[in-house]
C-alpha positions in Angstrom: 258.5 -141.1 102.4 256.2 -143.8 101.1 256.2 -145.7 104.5 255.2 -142.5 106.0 251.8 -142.5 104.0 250.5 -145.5 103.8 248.8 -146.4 100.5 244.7 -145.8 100.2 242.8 -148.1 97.8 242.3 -146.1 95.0 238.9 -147.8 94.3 239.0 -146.8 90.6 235.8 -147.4 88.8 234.8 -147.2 85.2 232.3 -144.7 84.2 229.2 -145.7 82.2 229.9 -145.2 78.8 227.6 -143.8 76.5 225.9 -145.8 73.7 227.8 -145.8 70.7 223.9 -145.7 69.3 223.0 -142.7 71.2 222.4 -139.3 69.1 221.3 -135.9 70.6 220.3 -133.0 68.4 220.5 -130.3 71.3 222.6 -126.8 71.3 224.5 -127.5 74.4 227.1 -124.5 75.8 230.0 -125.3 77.3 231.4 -122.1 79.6 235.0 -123.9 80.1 237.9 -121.6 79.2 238.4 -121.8 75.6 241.5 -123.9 76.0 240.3 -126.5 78.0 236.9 -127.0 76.0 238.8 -129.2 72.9 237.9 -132.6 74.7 234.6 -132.2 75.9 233.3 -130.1 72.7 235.0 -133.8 71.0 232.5 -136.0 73.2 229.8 -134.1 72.5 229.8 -133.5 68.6 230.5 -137.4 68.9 227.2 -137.3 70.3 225.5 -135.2 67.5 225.6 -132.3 69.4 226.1 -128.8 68.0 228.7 -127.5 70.7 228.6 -123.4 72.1 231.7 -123.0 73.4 231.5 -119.6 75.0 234.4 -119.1 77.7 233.4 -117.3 80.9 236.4 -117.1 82.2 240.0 -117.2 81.1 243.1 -118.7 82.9 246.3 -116.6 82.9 249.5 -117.5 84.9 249.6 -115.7 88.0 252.0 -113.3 89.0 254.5 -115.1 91.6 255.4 -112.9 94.9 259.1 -113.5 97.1 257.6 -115.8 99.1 256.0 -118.2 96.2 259.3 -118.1 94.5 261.0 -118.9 97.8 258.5 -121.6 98.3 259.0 -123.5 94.6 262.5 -123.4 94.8 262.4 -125.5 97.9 260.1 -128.1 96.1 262.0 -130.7 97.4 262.1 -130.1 101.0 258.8 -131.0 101.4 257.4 -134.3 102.2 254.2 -134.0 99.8 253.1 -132.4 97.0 249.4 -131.6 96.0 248.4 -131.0 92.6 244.7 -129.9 92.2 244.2 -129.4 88.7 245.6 -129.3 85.6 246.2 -125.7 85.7 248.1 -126.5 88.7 250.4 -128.6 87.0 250.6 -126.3 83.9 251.5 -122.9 86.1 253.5 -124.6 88.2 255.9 -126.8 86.2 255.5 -125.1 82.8 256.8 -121.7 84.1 259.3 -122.5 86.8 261.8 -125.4 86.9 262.8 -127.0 90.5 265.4 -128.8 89.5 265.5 -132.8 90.4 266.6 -134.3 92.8 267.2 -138.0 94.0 265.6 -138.3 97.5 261.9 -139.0 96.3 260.9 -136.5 98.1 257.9 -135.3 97.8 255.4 -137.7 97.5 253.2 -137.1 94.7 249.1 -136.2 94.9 247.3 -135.9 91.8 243.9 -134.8 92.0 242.1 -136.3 89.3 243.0 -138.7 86.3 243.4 -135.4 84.3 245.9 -133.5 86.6 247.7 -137.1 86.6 248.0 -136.9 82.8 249.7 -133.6 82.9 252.6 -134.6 85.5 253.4 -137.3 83.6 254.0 -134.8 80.6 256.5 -133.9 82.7 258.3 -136.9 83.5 256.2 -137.0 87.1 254.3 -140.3 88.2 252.5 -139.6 91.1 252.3 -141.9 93.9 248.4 -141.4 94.3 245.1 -140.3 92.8 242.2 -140.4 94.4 239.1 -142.9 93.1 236.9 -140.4 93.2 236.9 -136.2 92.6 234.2 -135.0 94.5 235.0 -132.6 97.6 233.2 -134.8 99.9 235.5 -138.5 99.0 238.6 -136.5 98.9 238.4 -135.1 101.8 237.9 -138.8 103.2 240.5 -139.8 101.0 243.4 -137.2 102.4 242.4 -138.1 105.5 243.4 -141.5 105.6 247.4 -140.6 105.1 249.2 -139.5 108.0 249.6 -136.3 107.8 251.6 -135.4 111.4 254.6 -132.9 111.5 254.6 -133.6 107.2 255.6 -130.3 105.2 252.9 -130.5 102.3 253.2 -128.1 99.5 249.8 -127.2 97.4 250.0 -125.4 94.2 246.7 -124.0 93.2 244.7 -120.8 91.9 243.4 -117.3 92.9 239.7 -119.2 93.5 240.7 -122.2 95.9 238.5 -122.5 98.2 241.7 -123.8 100.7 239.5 -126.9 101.4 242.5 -129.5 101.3 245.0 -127.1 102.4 242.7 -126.8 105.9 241.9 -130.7 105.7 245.7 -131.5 105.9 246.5 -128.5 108.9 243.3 -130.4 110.8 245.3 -133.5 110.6 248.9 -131.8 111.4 250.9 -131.4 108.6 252.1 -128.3 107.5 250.6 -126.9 104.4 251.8 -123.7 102.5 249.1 -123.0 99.8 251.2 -121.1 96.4 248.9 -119.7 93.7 250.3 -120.2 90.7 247.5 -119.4 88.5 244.2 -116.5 88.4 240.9 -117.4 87.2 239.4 -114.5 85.8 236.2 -113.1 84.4 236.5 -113.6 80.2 235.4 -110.0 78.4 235.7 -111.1 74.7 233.1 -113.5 73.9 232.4 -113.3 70.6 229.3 -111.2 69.5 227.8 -113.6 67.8 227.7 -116.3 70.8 226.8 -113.9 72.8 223.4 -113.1 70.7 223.0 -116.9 70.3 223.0 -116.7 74.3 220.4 -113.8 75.0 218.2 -115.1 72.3 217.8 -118.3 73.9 219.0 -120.2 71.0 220.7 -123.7 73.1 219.1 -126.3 74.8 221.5 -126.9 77.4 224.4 -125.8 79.5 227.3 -127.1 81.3 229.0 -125.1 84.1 232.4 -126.4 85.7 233.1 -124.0 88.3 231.2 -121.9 90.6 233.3 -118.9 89.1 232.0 -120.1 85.5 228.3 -119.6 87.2 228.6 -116.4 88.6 230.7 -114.7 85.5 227.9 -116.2 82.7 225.1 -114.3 85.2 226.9 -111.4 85.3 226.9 -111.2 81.1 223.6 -112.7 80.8 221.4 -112.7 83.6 219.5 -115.8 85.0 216.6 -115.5 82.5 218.6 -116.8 79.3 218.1 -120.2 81.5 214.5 -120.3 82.1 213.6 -123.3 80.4 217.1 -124.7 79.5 218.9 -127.9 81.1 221.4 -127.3 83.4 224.4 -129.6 83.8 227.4 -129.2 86.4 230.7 -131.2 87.1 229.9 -131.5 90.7 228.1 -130.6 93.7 230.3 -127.4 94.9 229.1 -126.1 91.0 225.7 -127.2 91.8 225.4 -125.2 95.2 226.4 -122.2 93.1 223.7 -122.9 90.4 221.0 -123.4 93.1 221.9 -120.5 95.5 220.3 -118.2 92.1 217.4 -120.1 92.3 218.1 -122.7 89.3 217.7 -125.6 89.1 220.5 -128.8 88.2 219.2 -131.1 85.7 222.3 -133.3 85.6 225.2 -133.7 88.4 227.6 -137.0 88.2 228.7 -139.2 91.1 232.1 -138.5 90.4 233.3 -135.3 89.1 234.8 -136.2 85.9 234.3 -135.0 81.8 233.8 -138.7 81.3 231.3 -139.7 83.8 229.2 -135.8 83.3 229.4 -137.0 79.4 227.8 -140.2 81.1 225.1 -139.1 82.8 224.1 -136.3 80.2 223.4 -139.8 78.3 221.5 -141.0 81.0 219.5 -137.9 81.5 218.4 -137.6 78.2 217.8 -141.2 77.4 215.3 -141.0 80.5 
């Protein structure tokens, strides 16, 4: 299977790191689901941040129908494998079990150094992870395999945007999207962040997901963030921010906690 896609540089880079020197005083909220907030509030509070962690949405495993069961229990039948998150990996390996097998078959994708992490939990190296996360590199990035008469299997949530799964039909592979896990709205912040939040009382904001835009407008309406810095994960967040009329104070090249922690430095050493 490996001959079949030939290898793409990976063109890893390191991210500027933040000043060990650097201190911030700012209230910054972080709209992640709560469970996926620990490593980012971490950088932050490193930073001498006070950290809001007030969870917009909440990820729950998805309910699988016939045809999604059919489809992970055939795992390895397909040629490659794309894993788009970390919740992908989660939902997919942590609640159903397709056996192993010794063909090496499929061919591993991980998108993103986090989502790589997570396979390896269990006992999965995959055979390639793109150098950089944002839509526009990937897509150049999956285009460069050979993707012709290749069965490709992509695990993924109830909010995909079915980006790569249309990249890799425009190229000829045959790609079967499965939803193993729903993004939905959160409805028990606590009342006391949420008064924090329509009093005004934070400095700035970080949104990771378009759906983590539209859910915190819906609770607290666009004028909690006149006046407040906006930072986003990447441009698809950023085109949600802006199409309510806000404006993105921070965006990193790459779309990573490491290189947004990076340029939040950047931004507010400027």
């Amino acid at each position: 299977m490996t001959s079949d896609l030939p290898l793409v540089p990976k063109g890893s880079r390191r991210s500027e790191s933040p000043l060990a020197t650097f201190r911030t005083h700012k209230r910054i909220v972080v709209t992640r689901a709560e469970e996926q907030s620990e490593s980012i509030t971490l950088m932050l509070e490193q930073l001498g941040a006070t950290v809001l962690v007030v969870p917009t949405i909440k990820i729950e495993p998805a309910e699988l129908p016939p045809e999604s069961i059919e489809r992970i229990s055939k795992f390895y039948d397909y040629d490659v494998a794309i894993f788009t998150s970390l919740n992908a990996v989660k939902y997919f390996f942590g609640r159903v079990n397709p056996g192993k097998d010794s063909s090496g078959k499929p061919f591993i994708v991980a998108i993103g150094k986090k989502t790589a992490e997570a396979l390896k939990e269990f006992g999965i190296v995959p055979g390639f992870v793109p150098g950089k996360f944002n839509s526009e590199e990937l897509m150049k990035s999956l285009g460069n395999f050979e993707w012709n008469h290749k069965k490709v299997l992509i695990p993924t949530g109830n909010l995909s945007s079915g980006e790569i799964t249309d990249s890799v039909k425009s190229h000829g592979g045959a790609a079967e999207a499965v939803v193993v896990y729903n993004t939905k709205p959160n409805d028990s912040i606590n009342d006391g962040l949420k008064r924090d939040i329509a009093s005004g009382k934070f400095d700035m904001i970080i949104f990771f997901s378009p759906s983590q835009v539209k859910n915190f407008l819906n609770i607290f309406g666009a004028g909690v963030l006149k006046g407040k810095q906006i930072a986003v994960i990447g441009p698809t967040t950023q085109k949600a921010v802006e199409h309510h009329g806000l404006k993105v104070d921070v965006v990193p090249e790459n779309s990573t906690t490491e290189d947004l922690i990076a340029s939040i430095v950047k931004h507010e050493k400027n």
